[in-house]
PDB file with SEQRES, HELIX, SHEET and CRYST1 records, atoms N, CA, C and O in Angstrom:
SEQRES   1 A   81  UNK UNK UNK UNK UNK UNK UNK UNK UNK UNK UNK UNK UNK          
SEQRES   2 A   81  UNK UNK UNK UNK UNK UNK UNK UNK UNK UNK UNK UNK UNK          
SEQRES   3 A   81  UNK UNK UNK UNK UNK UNK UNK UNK UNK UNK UNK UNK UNK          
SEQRES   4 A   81  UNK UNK UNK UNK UNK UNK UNK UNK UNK UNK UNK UNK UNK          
SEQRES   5 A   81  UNK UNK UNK UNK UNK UNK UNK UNK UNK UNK UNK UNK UNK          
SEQRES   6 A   81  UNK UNK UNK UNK UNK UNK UNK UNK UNK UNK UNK UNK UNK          
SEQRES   7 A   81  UNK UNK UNK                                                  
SHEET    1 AA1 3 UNK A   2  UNK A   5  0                                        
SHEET    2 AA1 3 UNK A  11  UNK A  14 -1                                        
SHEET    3 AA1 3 UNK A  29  UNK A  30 -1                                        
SHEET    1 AA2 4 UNK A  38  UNK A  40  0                                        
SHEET    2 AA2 4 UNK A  47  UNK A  51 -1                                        
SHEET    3 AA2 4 UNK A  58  UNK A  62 -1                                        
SHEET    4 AA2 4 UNK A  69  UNK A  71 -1                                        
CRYST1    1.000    1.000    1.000  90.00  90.00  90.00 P 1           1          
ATOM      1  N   UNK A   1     101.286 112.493  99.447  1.00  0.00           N  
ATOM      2  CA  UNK A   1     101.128 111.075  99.337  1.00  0.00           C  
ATOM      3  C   UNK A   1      99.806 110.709  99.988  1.00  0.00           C  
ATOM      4  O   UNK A   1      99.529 111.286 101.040  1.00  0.00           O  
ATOM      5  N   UNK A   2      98.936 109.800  99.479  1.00  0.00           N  
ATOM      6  CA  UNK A   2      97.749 109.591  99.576  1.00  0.00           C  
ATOM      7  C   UNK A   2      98.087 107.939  99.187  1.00  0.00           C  
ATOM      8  O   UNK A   2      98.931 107.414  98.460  1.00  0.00           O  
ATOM      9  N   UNK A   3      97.052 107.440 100.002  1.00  0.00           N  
ATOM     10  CA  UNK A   3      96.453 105.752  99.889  1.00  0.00           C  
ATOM     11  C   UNK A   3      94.931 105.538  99.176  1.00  0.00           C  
ATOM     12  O   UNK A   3      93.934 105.673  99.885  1.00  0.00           O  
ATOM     13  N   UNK A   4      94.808 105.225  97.861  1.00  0.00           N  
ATOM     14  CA  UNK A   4      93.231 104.777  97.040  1.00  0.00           C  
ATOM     15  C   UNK A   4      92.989 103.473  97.121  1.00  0.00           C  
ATOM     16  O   UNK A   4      93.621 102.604  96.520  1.00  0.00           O  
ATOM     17  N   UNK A   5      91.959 103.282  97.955  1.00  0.00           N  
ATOM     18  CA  UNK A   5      91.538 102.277  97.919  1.00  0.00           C  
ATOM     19  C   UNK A   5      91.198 101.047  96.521  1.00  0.00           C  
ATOM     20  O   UNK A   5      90.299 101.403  95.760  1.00  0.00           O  
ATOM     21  N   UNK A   6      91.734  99.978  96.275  1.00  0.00           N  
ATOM     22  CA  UNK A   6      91.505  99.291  95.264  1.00  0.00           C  
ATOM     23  C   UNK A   6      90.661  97.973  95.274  1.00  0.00           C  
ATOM     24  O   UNK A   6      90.623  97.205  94.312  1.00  0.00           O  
ATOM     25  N   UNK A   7      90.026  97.792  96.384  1.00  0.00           N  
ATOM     26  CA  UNK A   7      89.203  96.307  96.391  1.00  0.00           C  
ATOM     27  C   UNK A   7      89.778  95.860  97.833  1.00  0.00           C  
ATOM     28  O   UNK A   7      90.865  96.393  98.058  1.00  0.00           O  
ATOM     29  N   UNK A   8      89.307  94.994  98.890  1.00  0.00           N  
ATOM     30  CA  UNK A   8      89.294  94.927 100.293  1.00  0.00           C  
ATOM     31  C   UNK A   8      90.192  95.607 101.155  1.00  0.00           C  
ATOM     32  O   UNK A   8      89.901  96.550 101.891  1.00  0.00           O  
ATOM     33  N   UNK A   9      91.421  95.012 101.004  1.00  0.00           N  
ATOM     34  CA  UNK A   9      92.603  95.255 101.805  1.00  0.00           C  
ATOM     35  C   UNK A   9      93.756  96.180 100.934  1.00  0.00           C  
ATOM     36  O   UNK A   9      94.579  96.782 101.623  1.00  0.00           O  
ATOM     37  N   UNK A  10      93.824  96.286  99.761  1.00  0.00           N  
ATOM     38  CA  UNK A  10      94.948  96.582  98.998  1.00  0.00           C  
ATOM     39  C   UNK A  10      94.805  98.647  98.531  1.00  0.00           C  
ATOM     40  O   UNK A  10      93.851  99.345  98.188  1.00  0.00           O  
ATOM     41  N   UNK A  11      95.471  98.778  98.639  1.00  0.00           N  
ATOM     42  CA  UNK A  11      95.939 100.391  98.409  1.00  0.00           C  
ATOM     43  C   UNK A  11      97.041 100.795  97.361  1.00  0.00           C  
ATOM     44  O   UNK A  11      98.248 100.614  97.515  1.00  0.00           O  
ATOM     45  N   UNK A  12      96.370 101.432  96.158  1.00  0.00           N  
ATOM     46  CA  UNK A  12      97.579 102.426  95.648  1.00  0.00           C  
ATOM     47  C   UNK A  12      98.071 103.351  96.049  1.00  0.00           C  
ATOM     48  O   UNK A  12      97.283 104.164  96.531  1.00  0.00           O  
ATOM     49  N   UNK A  13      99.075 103.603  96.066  1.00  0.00           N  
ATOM     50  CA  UNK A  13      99.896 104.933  96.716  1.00  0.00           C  
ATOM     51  C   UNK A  13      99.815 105.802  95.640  1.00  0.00           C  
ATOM     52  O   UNK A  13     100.217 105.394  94.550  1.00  0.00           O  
ATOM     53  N   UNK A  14      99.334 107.019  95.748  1.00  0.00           N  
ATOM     54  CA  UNK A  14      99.476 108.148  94.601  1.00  0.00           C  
ATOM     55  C   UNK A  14      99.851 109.642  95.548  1.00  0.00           C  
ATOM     56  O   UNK A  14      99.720 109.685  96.771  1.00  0.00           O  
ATOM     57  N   UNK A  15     100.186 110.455  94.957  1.00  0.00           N  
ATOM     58  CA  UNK A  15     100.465 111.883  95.344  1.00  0.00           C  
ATOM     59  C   UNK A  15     100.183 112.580  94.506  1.00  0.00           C  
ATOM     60  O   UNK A  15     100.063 112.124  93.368  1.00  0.00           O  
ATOM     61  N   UNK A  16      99.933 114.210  94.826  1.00  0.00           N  
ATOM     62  CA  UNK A  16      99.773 115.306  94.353  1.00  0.00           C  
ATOM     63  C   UNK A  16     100.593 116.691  94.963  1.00  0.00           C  
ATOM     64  O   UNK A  16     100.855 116.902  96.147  1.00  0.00           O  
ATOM     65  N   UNK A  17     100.817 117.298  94.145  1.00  0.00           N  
ATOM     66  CA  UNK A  17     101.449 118.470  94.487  1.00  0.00           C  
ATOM     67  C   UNK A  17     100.905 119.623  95.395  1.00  0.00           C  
ATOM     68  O   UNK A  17      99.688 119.579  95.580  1.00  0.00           O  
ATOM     69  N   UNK A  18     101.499 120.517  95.917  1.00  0.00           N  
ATOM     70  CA  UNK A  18     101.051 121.493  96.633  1.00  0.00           C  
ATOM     71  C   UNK A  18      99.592 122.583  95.601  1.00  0.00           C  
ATOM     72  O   UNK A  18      98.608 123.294  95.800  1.00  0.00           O  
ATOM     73  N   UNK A  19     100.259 122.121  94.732  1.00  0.00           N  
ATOM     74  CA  UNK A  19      98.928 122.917  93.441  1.00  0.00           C  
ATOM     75  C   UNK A  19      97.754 122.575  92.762  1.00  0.00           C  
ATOM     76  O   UNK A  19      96.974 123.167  92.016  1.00  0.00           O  
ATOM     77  N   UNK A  20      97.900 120.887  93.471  1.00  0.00           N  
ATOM     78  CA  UNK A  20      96.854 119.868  93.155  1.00  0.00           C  
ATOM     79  C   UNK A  20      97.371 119.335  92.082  1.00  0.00           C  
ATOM     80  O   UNK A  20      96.704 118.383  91.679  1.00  0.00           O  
ATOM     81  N   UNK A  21      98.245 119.560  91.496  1.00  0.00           N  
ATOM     82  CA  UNK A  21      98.763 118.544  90.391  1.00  0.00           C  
ATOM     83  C   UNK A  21      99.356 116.999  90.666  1.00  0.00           C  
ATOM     84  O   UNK A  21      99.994 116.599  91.639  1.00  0.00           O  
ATOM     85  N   UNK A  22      98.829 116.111  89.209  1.00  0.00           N  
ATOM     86  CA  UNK A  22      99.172 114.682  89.665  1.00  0.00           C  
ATOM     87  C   UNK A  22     100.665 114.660  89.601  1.00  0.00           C  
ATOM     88  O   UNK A  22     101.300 115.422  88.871  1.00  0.00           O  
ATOM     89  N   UNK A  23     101.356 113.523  90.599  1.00  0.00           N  
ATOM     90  CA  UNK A  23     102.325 113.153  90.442  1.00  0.00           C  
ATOM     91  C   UNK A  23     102.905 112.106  90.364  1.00  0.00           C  
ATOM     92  O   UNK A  23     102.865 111.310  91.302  1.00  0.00           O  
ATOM     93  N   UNK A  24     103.720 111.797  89.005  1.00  0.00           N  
ATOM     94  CA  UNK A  24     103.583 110.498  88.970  1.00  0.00           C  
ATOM     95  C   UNK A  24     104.730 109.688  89.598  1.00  0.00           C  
ATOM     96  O   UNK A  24     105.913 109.879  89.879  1.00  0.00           O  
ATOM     97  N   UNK A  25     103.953 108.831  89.674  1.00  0.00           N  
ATOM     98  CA  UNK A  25     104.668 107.853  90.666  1.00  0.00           C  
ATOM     99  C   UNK A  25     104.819 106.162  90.019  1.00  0.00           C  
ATOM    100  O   UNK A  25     104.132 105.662  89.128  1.00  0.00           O  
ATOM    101  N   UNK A  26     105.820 105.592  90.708  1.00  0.00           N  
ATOM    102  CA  UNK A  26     106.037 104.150  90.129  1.00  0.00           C  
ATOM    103  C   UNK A  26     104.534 103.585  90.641  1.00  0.00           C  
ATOM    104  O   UNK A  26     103.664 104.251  91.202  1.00  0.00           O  
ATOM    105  N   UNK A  27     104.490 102.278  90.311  1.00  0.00           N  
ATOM    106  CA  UNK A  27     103.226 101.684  90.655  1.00  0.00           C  
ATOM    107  C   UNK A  27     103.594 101.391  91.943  1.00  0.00           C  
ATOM    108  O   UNK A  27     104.660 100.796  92.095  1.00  0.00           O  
ATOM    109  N   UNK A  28     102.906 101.696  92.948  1.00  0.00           N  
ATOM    110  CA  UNK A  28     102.984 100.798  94.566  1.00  0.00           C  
ATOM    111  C   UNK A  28     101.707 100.445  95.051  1.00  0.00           C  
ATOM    112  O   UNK A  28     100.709 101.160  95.144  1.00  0.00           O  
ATOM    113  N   UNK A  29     101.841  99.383  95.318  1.00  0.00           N  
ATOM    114  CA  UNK A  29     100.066  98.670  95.847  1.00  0.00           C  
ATOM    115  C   UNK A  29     100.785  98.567  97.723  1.00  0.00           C  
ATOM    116  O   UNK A  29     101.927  98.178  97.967  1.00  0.00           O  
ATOM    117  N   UNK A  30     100.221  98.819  98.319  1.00  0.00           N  
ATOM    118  CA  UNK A  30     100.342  98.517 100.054  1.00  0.00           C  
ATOM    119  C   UNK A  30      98.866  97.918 100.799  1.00  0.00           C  
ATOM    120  O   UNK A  30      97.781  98.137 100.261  1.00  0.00           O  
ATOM    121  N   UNK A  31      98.934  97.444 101.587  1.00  0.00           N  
ATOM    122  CA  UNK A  31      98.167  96.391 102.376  1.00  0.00           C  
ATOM    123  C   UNK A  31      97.492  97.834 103.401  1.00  0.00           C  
ATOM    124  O   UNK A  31      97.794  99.003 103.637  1.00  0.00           O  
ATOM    125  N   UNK A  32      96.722  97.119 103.664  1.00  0.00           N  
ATOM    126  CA  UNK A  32      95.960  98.226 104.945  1.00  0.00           C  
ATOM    127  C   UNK A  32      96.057  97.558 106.276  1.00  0.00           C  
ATOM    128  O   UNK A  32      95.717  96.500 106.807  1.00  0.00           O  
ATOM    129  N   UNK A  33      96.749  98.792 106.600  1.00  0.00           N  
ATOM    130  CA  UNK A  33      97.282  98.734 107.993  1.00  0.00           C  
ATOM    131  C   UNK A  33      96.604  99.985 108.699  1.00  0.00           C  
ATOM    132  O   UNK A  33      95.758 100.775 108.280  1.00  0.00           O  
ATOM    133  N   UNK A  34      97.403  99.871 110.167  1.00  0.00           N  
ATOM    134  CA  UNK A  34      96.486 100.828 111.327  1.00  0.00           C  
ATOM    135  C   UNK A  34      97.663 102.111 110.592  1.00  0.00           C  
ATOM    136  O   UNK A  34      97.163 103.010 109.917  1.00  0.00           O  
ATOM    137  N   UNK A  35      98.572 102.086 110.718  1.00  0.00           N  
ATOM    138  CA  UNK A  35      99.768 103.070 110.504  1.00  0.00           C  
ATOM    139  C   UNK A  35      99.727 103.081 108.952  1.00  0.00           C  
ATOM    140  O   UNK A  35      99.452 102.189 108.149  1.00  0.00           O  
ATOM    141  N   UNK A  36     100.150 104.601 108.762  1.00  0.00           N  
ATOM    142  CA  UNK A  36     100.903 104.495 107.077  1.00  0.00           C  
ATOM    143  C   UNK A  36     102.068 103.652 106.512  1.00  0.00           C  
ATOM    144  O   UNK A  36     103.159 103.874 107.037  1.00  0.00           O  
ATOM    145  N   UNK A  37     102.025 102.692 105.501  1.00  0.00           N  
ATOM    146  CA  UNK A  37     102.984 101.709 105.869  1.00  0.00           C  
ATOM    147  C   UNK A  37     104.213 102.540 104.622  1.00  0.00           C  
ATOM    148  O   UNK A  37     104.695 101.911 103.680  1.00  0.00           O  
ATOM    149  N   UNK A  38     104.480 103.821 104.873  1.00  0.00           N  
ATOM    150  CA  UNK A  38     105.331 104.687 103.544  1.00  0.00           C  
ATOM    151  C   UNK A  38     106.223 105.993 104.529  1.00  0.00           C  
ATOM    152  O   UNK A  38     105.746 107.042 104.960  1.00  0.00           O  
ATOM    153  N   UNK A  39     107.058 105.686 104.614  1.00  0.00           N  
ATOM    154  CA  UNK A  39     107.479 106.537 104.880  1.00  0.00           C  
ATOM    155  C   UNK A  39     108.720 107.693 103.741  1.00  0.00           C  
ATOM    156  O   UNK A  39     109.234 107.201 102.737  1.00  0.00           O  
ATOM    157  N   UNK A  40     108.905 108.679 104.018  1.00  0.00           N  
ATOM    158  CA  UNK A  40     109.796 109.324 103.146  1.00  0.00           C  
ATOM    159  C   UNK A  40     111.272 109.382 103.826  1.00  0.00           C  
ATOM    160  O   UNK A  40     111.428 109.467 105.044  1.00  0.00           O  
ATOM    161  N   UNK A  41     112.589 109.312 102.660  1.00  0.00           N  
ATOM    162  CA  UNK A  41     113.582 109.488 103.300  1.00  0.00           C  
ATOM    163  C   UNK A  41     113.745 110.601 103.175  1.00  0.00           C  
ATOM    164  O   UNK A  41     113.201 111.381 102.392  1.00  0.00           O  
ATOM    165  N   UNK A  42     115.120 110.908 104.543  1.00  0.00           N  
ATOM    166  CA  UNK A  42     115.501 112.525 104.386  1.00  0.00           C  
ATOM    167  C   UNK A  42     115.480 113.297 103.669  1.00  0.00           C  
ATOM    168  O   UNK A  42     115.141 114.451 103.935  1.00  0.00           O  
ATOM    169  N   UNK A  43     115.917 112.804 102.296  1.00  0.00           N  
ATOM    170  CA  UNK A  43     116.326 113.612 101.509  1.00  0.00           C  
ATOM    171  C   UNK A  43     114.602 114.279 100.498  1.00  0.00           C  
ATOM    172  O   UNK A  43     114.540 115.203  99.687  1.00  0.00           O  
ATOM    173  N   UNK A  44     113.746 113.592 100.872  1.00  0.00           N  
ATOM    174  CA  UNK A  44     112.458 113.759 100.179  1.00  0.00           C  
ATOM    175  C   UNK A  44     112.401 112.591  98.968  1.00  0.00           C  
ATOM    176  O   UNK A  44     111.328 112.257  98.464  1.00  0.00           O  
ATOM    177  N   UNK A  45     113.549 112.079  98.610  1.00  0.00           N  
ATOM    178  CA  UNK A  45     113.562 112.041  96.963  1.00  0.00           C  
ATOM    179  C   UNK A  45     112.631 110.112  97.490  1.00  0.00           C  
ATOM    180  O   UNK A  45     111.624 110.015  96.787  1.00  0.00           O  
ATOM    181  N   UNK A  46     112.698 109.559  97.894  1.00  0.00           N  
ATOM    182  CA  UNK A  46     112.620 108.165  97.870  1.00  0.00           C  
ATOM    183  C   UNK A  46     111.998 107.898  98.947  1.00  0.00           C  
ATOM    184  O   UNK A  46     112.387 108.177 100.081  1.00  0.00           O  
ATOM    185  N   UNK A  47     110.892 107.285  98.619  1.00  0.00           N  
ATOM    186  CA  UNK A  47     110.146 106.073 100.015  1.00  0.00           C  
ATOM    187  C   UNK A  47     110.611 105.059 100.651  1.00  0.00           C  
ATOM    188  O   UNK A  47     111.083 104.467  99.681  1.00  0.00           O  
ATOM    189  N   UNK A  48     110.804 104.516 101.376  1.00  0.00           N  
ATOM    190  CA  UNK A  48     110.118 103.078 102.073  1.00  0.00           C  
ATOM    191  C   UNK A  48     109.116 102.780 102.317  1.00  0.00           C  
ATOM    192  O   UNK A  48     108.382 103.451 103.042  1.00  0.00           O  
ATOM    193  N   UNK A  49     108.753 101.542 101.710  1.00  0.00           N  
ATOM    194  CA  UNK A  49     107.654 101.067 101.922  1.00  0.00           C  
ATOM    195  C   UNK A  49     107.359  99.527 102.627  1.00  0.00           C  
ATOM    196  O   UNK A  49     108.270  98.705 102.725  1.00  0.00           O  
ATOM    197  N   UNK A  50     106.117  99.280 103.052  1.00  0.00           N  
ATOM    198  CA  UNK A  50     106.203  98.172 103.541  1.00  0.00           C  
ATOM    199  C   UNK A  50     104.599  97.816 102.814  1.00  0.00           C  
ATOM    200  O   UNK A  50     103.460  98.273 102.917  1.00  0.00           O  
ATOM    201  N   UNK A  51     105.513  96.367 101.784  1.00  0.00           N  
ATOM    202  CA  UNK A  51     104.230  96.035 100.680  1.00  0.00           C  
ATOM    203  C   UNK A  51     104.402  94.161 100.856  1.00  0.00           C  
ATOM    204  O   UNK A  51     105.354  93.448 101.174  1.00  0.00           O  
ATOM    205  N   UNK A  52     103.088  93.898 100.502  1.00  0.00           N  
ATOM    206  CA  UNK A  52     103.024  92.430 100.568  1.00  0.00           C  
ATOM    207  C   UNK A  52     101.768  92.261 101.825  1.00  0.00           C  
ATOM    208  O   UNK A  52     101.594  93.124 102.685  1.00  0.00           O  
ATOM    209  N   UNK A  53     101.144  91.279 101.753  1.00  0.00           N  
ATOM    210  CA  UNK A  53     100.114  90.498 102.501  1.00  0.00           C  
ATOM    211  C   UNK A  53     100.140  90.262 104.173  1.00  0.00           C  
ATOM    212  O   UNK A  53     101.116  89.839 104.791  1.00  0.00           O  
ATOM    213  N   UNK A  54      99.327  90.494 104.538  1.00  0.00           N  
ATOM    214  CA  UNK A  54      99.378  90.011 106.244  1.00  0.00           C  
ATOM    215  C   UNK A  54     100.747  88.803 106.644  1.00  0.00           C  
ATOM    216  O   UNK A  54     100.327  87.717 106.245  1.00  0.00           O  
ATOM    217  N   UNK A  55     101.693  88.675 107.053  1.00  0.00           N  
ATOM    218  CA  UNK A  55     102.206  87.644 107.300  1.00  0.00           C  
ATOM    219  C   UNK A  55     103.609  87.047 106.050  1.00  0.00           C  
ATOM    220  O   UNK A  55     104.195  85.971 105.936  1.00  0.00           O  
ATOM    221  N   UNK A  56     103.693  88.228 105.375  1.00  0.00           N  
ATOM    222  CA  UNK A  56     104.380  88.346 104.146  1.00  0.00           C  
ATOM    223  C   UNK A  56     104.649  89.342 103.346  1.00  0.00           C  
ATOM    224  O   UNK A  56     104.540  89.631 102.155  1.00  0.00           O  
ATOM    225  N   UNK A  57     104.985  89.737 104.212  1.00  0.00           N  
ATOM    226  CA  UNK A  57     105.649  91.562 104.066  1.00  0.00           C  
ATOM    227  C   UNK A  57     106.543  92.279 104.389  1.00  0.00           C  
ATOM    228  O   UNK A  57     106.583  92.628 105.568  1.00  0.00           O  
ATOM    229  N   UNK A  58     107.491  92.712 103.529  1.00  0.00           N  
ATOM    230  CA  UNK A  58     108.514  93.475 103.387  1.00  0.00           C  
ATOM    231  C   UNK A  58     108.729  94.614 103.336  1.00  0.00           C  
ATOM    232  O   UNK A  58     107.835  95.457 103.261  1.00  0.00           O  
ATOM    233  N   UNK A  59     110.281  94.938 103.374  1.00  0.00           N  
ATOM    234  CA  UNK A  59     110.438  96.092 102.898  1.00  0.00           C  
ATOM    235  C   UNK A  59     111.227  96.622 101.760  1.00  0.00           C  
ATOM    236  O   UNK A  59     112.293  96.053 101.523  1.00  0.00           O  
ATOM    237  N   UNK A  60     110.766  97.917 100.803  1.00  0.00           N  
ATOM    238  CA  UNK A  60     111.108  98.235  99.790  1.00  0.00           C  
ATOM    239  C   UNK A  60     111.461  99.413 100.141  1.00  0.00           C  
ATOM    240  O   UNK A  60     111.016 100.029 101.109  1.00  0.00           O  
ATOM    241  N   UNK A  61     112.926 100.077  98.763  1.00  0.00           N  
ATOM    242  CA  UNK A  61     113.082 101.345  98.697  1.00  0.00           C  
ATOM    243  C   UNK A  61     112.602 101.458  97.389  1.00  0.00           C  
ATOM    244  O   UNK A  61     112.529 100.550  96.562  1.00  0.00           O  
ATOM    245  N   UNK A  62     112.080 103.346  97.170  1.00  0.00           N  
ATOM    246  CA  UNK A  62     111.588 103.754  96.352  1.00  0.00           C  
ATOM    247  C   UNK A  62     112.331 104.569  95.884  1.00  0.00           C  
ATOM    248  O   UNK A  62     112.769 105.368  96.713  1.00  0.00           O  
ATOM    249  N   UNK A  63     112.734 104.727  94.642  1.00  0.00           N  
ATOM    250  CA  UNK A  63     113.247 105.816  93.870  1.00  0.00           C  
ATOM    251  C   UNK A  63     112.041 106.681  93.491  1.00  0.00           C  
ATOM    252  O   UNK A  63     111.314 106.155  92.647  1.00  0.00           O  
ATOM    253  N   UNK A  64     111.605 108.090  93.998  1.00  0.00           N  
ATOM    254  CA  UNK A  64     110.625 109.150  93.471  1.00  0.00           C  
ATOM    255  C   UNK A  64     110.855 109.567  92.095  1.00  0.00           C  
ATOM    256  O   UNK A  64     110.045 109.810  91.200  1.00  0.00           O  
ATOM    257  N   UNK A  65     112.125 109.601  92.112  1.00  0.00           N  
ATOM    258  CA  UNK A  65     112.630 110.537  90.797  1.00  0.00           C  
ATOM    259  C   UNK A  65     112.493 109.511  89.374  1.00  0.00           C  
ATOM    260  O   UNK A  65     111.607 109.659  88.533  1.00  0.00           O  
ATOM    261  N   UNK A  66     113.352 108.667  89.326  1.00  0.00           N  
ATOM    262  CA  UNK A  66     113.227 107.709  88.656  1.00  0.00           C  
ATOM    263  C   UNK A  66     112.810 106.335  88.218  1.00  0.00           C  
ATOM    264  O   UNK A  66     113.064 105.640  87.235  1.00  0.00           O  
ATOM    265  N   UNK A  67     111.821 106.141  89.683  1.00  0.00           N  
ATOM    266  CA  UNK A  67     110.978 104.452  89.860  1.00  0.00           C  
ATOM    267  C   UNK A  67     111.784 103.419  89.917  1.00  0.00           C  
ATOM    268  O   UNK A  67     111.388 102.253  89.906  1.00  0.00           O  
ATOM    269  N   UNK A  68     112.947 103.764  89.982  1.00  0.00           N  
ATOM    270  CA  UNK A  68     113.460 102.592  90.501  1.00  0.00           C  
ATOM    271  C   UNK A  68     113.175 101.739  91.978  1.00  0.00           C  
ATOM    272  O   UNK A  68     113.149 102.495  92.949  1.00  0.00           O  
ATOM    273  N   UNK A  69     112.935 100.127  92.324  1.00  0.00           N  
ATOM    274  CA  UNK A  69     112.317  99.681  93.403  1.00  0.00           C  
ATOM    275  C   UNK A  69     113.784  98.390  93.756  1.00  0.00           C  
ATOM    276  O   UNK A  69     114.439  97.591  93.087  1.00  0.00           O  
ATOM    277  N   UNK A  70     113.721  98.822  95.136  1.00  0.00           N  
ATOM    278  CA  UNK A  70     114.678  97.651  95.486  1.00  0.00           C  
ATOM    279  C   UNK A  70     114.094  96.852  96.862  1.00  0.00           C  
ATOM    280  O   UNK A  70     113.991  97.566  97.860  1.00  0.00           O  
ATOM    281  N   UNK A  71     113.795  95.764  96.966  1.00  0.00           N  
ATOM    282  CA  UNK A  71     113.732  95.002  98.413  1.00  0.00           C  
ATOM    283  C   UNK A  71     114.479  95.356  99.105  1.00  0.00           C  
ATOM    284  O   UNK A  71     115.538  95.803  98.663  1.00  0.00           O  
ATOM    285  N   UNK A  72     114.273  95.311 100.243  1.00  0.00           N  
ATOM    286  CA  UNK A  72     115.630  95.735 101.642  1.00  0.00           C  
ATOM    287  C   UNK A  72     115.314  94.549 102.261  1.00  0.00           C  
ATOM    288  O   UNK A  72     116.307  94.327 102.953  1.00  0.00           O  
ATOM    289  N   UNK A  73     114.405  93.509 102.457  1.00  0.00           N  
ATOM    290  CA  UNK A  73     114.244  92.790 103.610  1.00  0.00           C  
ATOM    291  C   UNK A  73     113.415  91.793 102.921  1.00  0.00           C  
ATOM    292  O   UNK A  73     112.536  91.910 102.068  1.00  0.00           O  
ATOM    293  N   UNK A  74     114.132  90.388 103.750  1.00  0.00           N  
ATOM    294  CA  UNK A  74     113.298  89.120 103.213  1.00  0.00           C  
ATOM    295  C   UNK A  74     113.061  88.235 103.883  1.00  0.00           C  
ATOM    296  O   UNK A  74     113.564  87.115 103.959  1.00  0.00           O  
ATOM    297  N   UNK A  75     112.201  88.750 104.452  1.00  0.00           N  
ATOM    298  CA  UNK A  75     111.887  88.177 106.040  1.00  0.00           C  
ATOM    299  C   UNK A  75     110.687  86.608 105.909  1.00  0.00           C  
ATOM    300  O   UNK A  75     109.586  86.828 105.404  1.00  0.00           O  
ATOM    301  N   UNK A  76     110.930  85.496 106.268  1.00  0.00           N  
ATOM    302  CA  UNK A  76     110.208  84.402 106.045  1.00  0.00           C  
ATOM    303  C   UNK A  76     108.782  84.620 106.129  1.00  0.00           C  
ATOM    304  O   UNK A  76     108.343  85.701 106.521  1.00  0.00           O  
ATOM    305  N   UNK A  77     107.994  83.617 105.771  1.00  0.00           N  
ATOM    306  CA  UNK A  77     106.492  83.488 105.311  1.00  0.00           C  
ATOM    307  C   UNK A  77     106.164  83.739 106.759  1.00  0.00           C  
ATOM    308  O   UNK A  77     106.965  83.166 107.497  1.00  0.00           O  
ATOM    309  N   UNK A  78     105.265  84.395 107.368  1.00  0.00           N  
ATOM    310  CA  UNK A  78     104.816  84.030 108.549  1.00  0.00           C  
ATOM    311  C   UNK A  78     104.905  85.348 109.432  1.00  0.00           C  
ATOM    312  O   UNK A  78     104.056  85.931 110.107  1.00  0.00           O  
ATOM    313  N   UNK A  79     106.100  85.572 109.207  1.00  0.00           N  
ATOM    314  CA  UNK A  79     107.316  87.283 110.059  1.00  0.00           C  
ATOM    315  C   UNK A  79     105.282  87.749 109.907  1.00  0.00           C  
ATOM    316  O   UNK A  79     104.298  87.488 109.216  1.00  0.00           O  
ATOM    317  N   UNK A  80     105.743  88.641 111.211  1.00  0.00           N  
ATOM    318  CA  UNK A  80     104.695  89.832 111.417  1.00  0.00           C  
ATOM    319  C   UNK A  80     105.282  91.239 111.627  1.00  0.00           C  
ATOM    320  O   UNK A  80     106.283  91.318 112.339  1.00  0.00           O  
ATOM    321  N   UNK A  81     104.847  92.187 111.168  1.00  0.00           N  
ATOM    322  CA  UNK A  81     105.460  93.103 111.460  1.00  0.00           C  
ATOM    323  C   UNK A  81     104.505  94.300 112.066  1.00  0.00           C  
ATOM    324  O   UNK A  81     105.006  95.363 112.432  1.00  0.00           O  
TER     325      UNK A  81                                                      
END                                                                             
C-alpha cells in the first residue's frame, strides 16, 4: 500500500504486490496527514481508512477483495481527529 499524490493535500491509495504487480483496488482518495491514515485489518483482507477534509473526517471500512466501502463513524463538522 502506497499514497500518490493527486494535487495539494489529497492522496490515492494504490498497492502493488511483492512482484511489483498492480493491485487493484477500490477508488480511495485520503487527506495528508503526519501518520498513514490506512490501516489493515487482521485478517489482511480489508482496510480502515480515515478519508474526508481537515475537520471532516471519518472513518471507513474497506473490502480488498471485493470494494465494497462502509462508513463506521459520523462524527460532526468540526471533530478533529
Amino acid at each position: 500500500m502506497y499514497s500518490e499524490q493527486q494535487g495539494g493535500g489529497a492522496f490515492q491509495v494504490k498497492a502493488i504486490s511483492p512482484d511489483k504487480a498492480s493491485v487493484p483496488l477500490p477508488a480511495l482518495e485520503v487527506g495528508y496527514t503526519i501518520a498513514t491514515p490506512y490501516r489493515f485489518m487482521p485478517n489482511g483482507k480489508a482496510l480502515i481508512t480515515l478519508e474526508g477534509s481537515l475537520g471532516a473526517q471519518n472513518f471507513f471500512w474497506v473490502d480488498l477483495e471485493g470494494g465494497q466501502q462502509r462508513q463506521l463513524t459520523d462524527f460532526k463538522t468540526g471533530f478533529v481527529i
